[in-house]
C-alpha beads as a LAMMPS data file, in Angstrom:
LAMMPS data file: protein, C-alpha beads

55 atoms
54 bonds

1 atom types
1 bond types

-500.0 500.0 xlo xhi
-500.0 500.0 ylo yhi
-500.0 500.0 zlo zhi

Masses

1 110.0

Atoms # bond

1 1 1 0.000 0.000 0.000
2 1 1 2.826 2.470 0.850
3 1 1 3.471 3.217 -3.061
4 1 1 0.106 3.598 -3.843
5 1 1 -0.180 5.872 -0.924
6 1 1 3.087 7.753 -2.602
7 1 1 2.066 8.085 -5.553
8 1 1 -1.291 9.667 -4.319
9 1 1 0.246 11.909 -2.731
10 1 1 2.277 13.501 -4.850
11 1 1 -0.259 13.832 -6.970
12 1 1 -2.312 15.869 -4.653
13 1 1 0.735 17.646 -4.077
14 1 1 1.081 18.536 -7.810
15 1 1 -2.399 19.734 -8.420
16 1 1 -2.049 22.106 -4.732
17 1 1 1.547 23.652 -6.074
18 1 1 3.379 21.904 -3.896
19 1 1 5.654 19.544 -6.161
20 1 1 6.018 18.997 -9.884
21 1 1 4.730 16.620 -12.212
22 1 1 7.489 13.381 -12.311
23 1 1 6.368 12.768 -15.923
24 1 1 5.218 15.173 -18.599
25 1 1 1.500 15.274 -20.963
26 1 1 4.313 14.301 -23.583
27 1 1 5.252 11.020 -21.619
28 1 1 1.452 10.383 -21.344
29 1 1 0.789 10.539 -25.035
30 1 1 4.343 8.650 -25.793
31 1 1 3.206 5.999 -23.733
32 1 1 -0.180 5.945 -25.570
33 1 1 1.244 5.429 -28.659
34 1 1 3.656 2.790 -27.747
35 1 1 0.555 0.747 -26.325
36 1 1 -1.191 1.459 -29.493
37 1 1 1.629 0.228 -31.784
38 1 1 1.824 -2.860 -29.241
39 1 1 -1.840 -3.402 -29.911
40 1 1 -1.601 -3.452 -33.782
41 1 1 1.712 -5.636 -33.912
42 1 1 -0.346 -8.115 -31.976
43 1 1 -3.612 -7.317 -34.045
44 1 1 -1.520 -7.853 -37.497
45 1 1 1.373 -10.370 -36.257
46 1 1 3.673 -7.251 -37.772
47 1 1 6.440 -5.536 -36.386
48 1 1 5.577 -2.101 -35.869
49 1 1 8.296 0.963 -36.517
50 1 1 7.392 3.081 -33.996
51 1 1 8.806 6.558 -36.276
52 1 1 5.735 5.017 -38.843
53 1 1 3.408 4.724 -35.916
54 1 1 0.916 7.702 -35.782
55 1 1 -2.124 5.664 -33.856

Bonds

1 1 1 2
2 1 2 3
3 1 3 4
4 1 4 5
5 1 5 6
6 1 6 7
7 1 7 8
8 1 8 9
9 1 9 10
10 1 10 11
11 1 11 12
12 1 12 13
13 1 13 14
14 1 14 15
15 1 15 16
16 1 16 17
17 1 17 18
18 1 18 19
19 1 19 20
20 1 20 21
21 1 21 22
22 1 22 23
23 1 23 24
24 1 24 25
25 1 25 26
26 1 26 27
27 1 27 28
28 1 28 29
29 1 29 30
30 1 30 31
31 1 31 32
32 1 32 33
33 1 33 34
34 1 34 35
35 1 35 36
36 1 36 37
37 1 37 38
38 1 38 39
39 1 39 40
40 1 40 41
41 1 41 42
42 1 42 43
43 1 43 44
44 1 44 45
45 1 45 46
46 1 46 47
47 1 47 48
48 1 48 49
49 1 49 50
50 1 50 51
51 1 51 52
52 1 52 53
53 1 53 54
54 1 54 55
């Protein structure tokens, strides 16, 4: 429980002020994308170049 807590609450602390993000909306949306591609070489049986891979 005590990472879960840790995480929590640094992410209250983050939307009060008090800290800074760890990862950025960019990381997000990177890590979307690598799912995605993930997804689709799975889906097709393909390997996926991730500079090809828009989602």
């Amino acid at each position: 429980d005590e990472p879960y807590y840790a995480e929590l609450a640094h992410f209250i602390d983050v939307l009060e002020g008090r800290a800074q993000p760890i990862v950025t909306a960019r990381d997000g949306l990177e890590a979307v994308r690598v799912a995605l591609a993930a997804i689709e070489s799975m889906r097709t049986g393909k390997v996926i170049a991730m500079n090809e891979f828009a989602g």
